[in-house]
PDB file of N, H, CA, C and O in Angstrom:
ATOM      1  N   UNK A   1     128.148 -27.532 -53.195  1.00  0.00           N
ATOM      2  CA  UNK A   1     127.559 -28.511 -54.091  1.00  0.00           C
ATOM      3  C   UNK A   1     126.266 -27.946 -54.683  1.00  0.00           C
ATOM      4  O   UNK A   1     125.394 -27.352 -54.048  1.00  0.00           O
ATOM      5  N   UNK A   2     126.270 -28.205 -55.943  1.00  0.00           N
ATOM      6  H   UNK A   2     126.979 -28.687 -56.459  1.00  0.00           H
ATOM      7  CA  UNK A   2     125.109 -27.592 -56.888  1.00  0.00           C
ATOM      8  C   UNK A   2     123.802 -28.675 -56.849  1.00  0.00           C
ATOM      9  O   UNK A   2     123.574 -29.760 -57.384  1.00  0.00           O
ATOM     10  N   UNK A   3     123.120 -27.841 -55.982  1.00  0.00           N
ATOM     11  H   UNK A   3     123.305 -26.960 -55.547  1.00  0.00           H
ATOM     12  CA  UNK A   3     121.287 -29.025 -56.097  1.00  0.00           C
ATOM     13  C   UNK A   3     120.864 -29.064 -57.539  1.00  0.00           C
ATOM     14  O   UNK A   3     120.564 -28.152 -58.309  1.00  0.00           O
ATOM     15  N   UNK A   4     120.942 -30.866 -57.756  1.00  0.00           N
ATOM     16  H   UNK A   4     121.186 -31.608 -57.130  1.00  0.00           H
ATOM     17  CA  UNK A   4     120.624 -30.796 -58.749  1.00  0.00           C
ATOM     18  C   UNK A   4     118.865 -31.275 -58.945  1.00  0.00           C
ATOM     19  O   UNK A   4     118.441 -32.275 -58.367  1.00  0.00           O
ATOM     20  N   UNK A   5     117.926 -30.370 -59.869  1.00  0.00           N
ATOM     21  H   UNK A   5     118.271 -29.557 -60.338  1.00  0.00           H
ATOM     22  CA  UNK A   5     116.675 -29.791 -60.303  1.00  0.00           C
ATOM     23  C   UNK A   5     116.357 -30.974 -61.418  1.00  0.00           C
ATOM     24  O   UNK A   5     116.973 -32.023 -61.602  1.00  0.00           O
ATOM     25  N   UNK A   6     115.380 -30.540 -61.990  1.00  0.00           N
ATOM     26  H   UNK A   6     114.880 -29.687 -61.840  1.00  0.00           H
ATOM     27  CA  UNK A   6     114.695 -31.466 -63.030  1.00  0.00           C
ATOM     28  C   UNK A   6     114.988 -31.788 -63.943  1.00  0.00           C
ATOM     29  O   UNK A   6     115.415 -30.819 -64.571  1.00  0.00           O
ATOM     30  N   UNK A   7     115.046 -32.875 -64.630  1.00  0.00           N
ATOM     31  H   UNK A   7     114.699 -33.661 -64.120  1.00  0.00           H
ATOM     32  CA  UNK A   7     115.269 -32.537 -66.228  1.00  0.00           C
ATOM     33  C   UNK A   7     114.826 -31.917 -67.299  1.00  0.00           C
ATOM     34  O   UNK A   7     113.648 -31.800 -66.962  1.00  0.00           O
ATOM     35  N   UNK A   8     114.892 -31.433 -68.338  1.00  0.00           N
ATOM     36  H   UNK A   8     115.849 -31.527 -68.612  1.00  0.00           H
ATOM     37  CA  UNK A   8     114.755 -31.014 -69.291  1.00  0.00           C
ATOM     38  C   UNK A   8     113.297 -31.185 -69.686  1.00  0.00           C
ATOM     39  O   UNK A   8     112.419 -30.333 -69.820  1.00  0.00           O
ATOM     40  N   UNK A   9     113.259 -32.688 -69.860  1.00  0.00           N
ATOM     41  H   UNK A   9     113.973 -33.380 -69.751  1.00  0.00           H
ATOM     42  CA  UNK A   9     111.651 -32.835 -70.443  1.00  0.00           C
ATOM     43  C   UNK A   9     110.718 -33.067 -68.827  1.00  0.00           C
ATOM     44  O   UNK A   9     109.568 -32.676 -68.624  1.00  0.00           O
ATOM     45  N   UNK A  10     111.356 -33.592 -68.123  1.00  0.00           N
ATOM     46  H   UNK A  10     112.289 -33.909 -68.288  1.00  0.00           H
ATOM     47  CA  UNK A  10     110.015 -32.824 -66.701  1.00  0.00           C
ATOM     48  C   UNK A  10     109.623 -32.218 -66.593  1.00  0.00           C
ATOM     49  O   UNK A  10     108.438 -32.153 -66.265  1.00  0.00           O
ATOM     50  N   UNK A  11     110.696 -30.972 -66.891  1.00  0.00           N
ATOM     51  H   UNK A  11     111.658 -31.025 -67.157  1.00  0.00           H
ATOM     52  CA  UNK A  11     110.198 -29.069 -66.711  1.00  0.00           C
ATOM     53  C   UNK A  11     109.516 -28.983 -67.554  1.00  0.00           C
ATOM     54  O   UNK A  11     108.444 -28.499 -67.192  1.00  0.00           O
ATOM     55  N   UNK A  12     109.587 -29.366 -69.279  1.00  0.00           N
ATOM     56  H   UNK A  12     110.458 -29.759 -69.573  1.00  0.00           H
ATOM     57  CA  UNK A  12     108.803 -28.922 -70.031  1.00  0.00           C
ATOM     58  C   UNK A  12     107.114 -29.688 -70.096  1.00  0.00           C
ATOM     59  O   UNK A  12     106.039 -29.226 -70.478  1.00  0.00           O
ATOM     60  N   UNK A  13     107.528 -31.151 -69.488  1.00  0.00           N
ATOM     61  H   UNK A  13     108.401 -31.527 -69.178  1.00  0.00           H
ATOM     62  CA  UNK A  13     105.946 -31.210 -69.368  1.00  0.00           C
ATOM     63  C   UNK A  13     105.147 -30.194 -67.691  1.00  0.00           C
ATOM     64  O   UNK A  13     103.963 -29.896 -67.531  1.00  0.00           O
ATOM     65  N   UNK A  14     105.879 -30.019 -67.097  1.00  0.00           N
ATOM     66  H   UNK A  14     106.840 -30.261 -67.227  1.00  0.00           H
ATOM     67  CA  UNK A  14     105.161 -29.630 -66.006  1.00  0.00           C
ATOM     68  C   UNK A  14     104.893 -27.793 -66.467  1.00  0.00           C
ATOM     69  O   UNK A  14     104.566 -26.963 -65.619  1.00  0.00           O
ATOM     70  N   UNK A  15     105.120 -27.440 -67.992  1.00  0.00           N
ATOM     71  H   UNK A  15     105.386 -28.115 -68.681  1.00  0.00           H
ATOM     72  CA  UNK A  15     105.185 -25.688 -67.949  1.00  0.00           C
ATOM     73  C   UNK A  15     104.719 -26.138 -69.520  1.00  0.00           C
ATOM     74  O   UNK A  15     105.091 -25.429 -70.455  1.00  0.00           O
ATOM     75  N   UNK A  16     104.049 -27.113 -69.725  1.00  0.00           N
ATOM     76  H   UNK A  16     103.747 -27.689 -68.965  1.00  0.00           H
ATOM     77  CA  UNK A  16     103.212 -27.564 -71.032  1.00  0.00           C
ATOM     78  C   UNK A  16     103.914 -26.748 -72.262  1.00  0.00           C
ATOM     79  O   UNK A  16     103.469 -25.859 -72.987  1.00  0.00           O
ATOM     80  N   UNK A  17     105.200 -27.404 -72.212  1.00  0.00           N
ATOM     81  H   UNK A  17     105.562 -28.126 -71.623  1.00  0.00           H
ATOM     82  CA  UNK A  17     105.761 -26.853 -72.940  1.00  0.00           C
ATOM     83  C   UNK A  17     106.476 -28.149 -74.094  1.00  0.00           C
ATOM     84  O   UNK A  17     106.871 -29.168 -73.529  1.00  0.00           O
ATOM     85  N   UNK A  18     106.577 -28.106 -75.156  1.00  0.00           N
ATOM     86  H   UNK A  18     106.256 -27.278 -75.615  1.00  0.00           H
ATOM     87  CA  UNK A  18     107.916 -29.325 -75.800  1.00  0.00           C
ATOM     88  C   UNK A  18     109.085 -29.261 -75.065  1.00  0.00           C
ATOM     89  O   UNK A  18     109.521 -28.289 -74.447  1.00  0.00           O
ATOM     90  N   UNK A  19     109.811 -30.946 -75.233  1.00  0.00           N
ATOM     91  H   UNK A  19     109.457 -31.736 -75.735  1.00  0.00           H
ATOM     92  CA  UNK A  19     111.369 -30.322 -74.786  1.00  0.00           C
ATOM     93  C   UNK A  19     111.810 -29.293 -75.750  1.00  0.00           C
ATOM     94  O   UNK A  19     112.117 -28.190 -75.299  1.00  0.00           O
ATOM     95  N   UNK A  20     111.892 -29.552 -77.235  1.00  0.00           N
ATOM     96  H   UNK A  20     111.643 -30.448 -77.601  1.00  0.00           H
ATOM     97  CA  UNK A  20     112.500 -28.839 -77.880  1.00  0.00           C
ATOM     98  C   UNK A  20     111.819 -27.196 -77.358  1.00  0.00           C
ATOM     99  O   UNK A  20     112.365 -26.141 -77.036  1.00  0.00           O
ATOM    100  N   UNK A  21     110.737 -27.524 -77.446  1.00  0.00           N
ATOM    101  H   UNK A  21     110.294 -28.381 -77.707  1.00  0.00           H
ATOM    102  CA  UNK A  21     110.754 -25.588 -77.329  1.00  0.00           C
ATOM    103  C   UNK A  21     111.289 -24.980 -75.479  1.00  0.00           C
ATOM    104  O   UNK A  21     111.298 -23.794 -75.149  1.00  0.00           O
ATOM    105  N   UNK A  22     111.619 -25.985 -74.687  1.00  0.00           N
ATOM    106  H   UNK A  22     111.612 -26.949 -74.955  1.00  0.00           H
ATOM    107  CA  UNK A  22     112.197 -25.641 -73.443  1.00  0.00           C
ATOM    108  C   UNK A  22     113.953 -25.044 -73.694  1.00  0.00           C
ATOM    109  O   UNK A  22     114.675 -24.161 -73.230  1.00  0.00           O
ATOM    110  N   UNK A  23     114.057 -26.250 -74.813  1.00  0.00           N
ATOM    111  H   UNK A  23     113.471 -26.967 -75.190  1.00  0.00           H
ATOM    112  CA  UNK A  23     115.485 -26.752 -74.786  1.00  0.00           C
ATOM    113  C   UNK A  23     115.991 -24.759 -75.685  1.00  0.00           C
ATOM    114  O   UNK A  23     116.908 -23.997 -75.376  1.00  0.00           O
ATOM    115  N   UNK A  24     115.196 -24.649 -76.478  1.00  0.00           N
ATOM    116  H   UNK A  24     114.451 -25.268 -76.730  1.00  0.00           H
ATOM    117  CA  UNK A  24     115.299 -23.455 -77.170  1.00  0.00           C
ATOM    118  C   UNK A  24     115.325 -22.058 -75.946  1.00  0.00           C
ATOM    119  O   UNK A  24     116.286 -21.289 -75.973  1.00  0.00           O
ATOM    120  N   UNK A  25     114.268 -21.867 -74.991  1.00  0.00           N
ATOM    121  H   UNK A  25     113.488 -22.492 -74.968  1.00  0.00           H
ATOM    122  CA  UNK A  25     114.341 -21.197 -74.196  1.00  0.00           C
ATOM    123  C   UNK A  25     115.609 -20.955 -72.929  1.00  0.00           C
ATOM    124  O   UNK A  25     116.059 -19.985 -72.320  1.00  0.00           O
ATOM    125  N   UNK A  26     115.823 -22.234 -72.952  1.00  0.00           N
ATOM    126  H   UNK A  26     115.458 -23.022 -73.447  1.00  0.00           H
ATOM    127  CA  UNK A  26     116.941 -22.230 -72.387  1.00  0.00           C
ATOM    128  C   UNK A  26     118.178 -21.511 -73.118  1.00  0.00           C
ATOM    129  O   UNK A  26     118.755 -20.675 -72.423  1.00  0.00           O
ATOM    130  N   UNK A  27     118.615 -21.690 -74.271  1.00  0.00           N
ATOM    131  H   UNK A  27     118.146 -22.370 -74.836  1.00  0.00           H
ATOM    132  CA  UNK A  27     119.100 -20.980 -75.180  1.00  0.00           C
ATOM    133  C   UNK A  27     119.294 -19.944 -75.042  1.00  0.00           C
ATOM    134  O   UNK A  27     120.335 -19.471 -74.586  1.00  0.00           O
ATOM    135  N   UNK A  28     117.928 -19.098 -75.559  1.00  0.00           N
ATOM    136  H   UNK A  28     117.083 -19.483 -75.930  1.00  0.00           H
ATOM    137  CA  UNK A  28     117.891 -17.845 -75.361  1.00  0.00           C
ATOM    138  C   UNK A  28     118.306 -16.954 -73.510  1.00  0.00           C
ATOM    139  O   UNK A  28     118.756 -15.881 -73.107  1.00  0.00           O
ATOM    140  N   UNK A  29     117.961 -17.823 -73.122  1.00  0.00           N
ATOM    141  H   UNK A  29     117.595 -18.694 -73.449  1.00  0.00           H
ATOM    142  CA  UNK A  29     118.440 -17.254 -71.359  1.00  0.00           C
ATOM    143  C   UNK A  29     119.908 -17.534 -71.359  1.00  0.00           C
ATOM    144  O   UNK A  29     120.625 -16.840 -70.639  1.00  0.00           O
ATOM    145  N   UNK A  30     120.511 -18.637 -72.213  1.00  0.00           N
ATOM    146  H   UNK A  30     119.928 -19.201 -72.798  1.00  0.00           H
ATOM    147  CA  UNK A  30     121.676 -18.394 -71.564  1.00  0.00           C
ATOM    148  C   UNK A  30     122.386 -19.926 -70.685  1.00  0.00           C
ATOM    149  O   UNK A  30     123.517 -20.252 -70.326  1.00  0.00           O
ATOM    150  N   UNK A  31     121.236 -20.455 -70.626  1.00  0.00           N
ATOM    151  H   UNK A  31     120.317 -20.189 -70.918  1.00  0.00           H
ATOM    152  CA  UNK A  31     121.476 -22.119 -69.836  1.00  0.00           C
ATOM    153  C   UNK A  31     122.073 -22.831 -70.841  1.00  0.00           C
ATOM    154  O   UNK A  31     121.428 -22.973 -71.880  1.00  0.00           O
ATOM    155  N   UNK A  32     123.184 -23.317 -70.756  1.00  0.00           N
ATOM    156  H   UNK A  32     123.708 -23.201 -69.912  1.00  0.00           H
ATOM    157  CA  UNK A  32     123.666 -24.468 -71.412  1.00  0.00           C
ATOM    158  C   UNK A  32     123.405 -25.995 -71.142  1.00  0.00           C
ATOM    159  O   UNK A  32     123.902 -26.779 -70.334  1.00  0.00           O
ATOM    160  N   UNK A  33     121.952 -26.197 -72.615  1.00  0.00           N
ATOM    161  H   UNK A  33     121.549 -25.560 -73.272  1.00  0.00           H
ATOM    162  CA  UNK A  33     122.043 -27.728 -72.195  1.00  0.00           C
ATOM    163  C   UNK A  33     122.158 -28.421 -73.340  1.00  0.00           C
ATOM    164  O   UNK A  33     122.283 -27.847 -74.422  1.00  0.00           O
ATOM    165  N   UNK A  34     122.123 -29.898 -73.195  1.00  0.00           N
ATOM    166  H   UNK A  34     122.021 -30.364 -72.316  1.00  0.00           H
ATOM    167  CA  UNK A  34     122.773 -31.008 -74.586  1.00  0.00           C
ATOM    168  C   UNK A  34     121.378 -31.108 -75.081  1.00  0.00           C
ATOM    169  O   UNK A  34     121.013 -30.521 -76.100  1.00  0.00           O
ATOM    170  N   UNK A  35     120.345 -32.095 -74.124  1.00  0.00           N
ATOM    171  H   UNK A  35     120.641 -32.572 -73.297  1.00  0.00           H
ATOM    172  CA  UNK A  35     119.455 -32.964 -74.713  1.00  0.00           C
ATOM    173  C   UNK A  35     117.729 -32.738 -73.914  1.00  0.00           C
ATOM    174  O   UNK A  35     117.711 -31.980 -72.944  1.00  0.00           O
ATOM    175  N   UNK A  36     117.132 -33.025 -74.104  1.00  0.00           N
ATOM    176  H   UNK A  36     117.147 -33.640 -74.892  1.00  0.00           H
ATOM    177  CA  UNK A  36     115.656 -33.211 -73.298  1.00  0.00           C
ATOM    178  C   UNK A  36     116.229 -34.534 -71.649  1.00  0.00           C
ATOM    179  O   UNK A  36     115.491 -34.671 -70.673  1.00  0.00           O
ATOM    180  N   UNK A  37     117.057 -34.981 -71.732  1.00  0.00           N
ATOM    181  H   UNK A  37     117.656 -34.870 -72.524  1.00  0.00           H
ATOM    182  CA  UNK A  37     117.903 -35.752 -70.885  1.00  0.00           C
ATOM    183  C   UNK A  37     118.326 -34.896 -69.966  1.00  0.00           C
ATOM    184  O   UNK A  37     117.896 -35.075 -68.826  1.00  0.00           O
ATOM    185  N   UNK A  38     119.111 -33.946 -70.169  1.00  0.00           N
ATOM    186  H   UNK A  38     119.460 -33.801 -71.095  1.00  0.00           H
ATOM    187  CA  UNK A  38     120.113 -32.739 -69.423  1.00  0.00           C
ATOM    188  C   UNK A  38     118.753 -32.437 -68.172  1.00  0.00           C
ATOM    189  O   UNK A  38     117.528 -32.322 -68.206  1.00  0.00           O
ATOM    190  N   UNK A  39     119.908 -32.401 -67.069  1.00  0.00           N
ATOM    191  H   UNK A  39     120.904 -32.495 -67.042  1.00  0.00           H
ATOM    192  CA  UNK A  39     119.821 -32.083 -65.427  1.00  0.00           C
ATOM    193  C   UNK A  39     119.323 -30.660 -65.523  1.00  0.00           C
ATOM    194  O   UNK A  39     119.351 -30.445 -66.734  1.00  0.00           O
ATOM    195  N   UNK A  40     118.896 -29.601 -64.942  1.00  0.00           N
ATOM    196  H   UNK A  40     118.874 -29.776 -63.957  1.00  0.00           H
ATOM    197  CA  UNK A  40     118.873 -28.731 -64.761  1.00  0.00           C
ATOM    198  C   UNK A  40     119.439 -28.349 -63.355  1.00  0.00           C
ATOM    199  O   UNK A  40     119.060 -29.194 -62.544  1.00  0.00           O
ATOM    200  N   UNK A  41     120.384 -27.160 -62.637  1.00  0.00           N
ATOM    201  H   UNK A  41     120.692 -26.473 -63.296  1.00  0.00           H
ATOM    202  CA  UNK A  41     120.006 -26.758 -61.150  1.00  0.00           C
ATOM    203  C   UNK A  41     118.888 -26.300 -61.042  1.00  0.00           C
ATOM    204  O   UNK A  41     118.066 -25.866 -61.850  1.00  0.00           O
ATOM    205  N   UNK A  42     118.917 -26.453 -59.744  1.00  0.00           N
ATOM    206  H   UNK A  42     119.584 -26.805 -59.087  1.00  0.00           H
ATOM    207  CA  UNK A  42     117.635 -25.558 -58.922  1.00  0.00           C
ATOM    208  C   UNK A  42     117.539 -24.229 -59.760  1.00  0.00           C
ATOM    209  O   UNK A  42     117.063 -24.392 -60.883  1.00  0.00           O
ATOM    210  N   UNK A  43     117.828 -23.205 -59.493  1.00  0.00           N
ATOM    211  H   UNK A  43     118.215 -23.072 -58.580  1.00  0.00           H
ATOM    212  CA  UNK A  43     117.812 -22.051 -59.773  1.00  0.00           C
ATOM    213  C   UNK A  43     117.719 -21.967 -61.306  1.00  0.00           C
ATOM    214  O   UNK A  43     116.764 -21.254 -61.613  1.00  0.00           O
ATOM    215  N   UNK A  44     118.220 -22.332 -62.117  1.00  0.00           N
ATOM    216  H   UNK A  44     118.996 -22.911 -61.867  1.00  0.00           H
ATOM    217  CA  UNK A  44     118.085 -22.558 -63.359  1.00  0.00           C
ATOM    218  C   UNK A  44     116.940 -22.761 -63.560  1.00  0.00           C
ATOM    219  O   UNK A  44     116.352 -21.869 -64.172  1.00  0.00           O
ATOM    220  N   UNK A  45     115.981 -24.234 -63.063  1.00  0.00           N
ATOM    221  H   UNK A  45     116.459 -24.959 -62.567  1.00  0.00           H
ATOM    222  CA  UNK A  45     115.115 -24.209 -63.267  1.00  0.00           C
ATOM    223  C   UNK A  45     113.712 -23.011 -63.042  1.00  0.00           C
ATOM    224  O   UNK A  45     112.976 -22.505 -63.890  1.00  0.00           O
ATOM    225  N   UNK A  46     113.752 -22.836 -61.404  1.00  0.00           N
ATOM    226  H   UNK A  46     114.349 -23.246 -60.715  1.00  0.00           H
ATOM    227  CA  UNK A  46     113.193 -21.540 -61.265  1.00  0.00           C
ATOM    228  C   UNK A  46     113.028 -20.275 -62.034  1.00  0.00           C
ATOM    229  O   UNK A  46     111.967 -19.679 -62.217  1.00  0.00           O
ATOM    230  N   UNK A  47     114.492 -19.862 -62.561  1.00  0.00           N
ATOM    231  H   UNK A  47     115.354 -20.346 -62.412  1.00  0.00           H
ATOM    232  CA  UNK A  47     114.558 -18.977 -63.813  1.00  0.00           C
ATOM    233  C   UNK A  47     113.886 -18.986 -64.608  1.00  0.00           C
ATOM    234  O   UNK A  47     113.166 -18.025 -64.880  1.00  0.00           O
ATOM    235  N   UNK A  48     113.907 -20.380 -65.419  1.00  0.00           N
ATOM    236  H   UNK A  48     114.492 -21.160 -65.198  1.00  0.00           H
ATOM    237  CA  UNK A  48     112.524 -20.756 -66.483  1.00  0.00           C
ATOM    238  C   UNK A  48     110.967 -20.992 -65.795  1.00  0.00           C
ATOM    239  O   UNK A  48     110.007 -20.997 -66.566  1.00  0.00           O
ATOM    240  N   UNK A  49     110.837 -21.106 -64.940  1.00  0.00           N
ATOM    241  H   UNK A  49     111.616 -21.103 -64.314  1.00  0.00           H
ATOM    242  CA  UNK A  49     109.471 -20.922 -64.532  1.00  0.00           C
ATOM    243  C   UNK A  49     108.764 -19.679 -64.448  1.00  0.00           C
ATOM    244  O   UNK A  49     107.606 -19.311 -64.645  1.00  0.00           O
ATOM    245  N   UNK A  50     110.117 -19.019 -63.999  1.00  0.00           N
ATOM    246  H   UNK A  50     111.057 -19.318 -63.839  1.00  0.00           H
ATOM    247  CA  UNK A  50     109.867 -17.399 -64.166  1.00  0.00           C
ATOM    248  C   UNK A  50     109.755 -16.914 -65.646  1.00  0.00           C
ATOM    249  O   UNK A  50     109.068 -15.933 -65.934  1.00  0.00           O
ATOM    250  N   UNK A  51     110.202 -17.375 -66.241  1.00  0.00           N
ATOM    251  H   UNK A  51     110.759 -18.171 -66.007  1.00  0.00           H
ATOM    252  CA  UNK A  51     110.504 -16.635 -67.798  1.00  0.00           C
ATOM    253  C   UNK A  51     109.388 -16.882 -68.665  1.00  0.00           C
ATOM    254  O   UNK A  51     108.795 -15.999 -69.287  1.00  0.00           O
ATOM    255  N   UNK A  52     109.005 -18.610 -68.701  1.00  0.00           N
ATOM    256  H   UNK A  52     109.486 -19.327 -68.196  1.00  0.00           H
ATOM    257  CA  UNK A  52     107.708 -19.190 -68.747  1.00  0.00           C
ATOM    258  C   UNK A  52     106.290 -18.313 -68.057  1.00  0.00           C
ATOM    259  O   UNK A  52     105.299 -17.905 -68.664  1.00  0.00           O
ATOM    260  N   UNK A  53     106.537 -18.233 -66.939  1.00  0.00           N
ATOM    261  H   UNK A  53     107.342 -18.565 -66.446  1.00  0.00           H
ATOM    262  CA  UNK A  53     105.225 -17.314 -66.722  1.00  0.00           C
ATOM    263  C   UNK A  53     105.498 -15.981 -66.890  1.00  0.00           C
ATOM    264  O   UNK A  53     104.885 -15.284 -66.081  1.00  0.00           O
ATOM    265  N   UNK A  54     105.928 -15.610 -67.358  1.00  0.00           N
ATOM    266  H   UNK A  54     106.425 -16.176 -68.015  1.00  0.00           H
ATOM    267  CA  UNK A  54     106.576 -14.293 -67.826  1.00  0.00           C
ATOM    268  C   UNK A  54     105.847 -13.945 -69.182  1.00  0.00           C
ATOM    269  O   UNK A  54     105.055 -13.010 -69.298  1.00  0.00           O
ATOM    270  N   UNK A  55     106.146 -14.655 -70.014  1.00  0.00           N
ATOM    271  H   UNK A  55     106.789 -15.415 -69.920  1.00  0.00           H
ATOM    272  CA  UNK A  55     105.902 -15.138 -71.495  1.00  0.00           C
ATOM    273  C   UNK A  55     104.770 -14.973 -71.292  1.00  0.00           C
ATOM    274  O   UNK A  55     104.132 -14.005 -71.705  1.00  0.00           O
ATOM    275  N   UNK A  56     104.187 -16.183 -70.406  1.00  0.00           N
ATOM    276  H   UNK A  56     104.705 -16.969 -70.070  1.00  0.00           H
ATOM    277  CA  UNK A  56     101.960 -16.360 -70.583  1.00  0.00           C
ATOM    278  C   UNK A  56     101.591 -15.516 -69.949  1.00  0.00           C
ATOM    279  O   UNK A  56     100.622 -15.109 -70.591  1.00  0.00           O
ATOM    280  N   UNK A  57     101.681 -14.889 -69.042  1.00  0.00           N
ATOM    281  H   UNK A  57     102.468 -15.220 -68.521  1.00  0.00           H
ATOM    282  CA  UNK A  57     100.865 -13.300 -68.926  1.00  0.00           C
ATOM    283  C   UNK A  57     100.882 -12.195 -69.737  1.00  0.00           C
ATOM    284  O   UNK A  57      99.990 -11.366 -69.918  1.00  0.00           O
ATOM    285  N   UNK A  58     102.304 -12.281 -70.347  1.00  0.00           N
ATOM    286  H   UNK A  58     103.029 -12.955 -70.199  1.00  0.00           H
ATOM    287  CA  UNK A  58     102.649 -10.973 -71.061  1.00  0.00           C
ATOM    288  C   UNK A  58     101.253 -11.328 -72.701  1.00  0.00           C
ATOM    289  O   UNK A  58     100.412 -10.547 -73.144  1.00  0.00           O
ATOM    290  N   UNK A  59     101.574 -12.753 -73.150  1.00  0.00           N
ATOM    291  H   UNK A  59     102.257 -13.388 -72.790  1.00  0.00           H
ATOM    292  CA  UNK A  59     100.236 -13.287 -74.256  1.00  0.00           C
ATOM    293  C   UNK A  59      99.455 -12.796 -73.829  1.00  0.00           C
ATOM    294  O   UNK A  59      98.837 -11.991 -74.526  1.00  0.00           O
ATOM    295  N   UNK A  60      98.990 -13.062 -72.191  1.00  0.00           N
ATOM    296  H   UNK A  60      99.492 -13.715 -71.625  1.00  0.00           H
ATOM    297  CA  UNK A  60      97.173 -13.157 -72.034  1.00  0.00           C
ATOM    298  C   UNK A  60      97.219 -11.351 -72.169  1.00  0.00           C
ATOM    299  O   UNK A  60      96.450 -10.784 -72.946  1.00  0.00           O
ATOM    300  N   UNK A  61      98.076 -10.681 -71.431  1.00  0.00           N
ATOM    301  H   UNK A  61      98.701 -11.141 -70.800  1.00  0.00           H
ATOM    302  CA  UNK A  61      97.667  -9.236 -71.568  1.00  0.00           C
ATOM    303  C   UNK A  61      97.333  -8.332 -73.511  1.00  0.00           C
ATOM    304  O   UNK A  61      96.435  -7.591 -73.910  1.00  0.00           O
ATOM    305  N   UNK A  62      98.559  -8.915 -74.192  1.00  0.00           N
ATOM    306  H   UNK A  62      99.288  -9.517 -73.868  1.00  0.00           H
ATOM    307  CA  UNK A  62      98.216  -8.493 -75.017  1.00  0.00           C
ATOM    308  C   UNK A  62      96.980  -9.010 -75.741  1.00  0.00           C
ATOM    309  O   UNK A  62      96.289  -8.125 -76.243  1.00  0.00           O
ATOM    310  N   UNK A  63      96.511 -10.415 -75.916  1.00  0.00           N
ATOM    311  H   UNK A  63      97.073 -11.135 -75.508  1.00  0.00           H
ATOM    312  CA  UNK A  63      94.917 -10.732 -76.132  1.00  0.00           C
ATOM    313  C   UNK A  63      93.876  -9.945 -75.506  1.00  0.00           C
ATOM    314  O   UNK A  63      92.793  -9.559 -75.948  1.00  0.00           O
ATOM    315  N   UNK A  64      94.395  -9.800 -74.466  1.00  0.00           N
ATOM    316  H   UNK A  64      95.275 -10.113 -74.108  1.00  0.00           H
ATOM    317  CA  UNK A  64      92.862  -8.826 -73.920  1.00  0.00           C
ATOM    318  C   UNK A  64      92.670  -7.336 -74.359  1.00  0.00           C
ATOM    319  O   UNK A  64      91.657  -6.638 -74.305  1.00  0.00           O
ATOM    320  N   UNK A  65      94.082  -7.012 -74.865  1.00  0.00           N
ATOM    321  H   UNK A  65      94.904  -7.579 -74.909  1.00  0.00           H
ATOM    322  CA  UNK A  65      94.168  -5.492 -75.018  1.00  0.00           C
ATOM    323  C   UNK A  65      93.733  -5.747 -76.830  1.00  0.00           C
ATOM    324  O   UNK A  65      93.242  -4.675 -77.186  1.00  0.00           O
ATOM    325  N   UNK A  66      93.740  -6.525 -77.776  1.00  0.00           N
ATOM    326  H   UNK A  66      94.138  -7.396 -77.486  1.00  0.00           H
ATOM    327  CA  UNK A  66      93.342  -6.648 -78.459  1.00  0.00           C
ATOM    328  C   UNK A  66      91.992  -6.802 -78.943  1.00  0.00           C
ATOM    329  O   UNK A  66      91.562  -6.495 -80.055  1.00  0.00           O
ATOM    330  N   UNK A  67      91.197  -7.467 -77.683  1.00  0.00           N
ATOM    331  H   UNK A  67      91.546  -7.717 -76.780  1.00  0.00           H
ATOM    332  CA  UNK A  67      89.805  -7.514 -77.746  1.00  0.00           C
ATOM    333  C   UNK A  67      89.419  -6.214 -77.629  1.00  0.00           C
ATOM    334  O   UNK A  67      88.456  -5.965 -78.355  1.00  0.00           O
ATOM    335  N   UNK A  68      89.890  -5.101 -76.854  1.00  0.00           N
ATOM    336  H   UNK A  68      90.672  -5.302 -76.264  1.00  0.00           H
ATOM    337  CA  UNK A  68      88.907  -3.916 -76.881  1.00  0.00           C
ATOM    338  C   UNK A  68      88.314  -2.949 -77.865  1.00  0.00           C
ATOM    339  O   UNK A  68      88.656  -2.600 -78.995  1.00  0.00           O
ATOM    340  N   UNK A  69      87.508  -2.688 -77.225  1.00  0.00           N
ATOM    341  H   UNK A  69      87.231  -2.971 -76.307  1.00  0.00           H
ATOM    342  CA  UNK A  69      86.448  -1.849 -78.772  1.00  0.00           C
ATOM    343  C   UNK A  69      87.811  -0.430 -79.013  1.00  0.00           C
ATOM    344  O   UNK A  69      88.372   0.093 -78.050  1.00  0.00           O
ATOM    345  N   UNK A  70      88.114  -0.027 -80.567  1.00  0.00           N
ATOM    346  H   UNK A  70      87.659  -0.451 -81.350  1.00  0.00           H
ATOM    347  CA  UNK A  70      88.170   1.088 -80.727  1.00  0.00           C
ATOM    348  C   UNK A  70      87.620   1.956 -80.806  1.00  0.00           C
ATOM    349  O   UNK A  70      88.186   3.032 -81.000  1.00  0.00           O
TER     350      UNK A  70
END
């Protein structure tokens, strides 16, 4: 039996994200979902938490590498 995880717009408020722009990420990974409604599994979700903080470090690194003096 598949544990079922958060919804759609939970995850995206808890990763300050829109549904729509969750619902899009999901997309791109590969998760098939309908609505900001749609269940997520466990692991699914985790995936996007990972991918999500994936994303905002990879931003913060390139901002900082942008601040430096040439």
């Amino acid at each position: 039996m598949v544990k079922k995880g958060p919804k759609i717009k939970e995850l995206a408020q808890e990763l300050g994200l829109t549904s729509r722009q969750l619902i899009d990420r999901c997309r791109e990974a590969g998760i098939p979902v309908q609505n900001s409604a749609s269940r997520l599994d466990r692991a699914s979700a985790e995936r996007l938490r990972t991918l999500v903080a994936g994303a905002a470090l990879s931003d913060a690194t390139n901002l900082s590498e942008d601040d430096e003096p040439s």
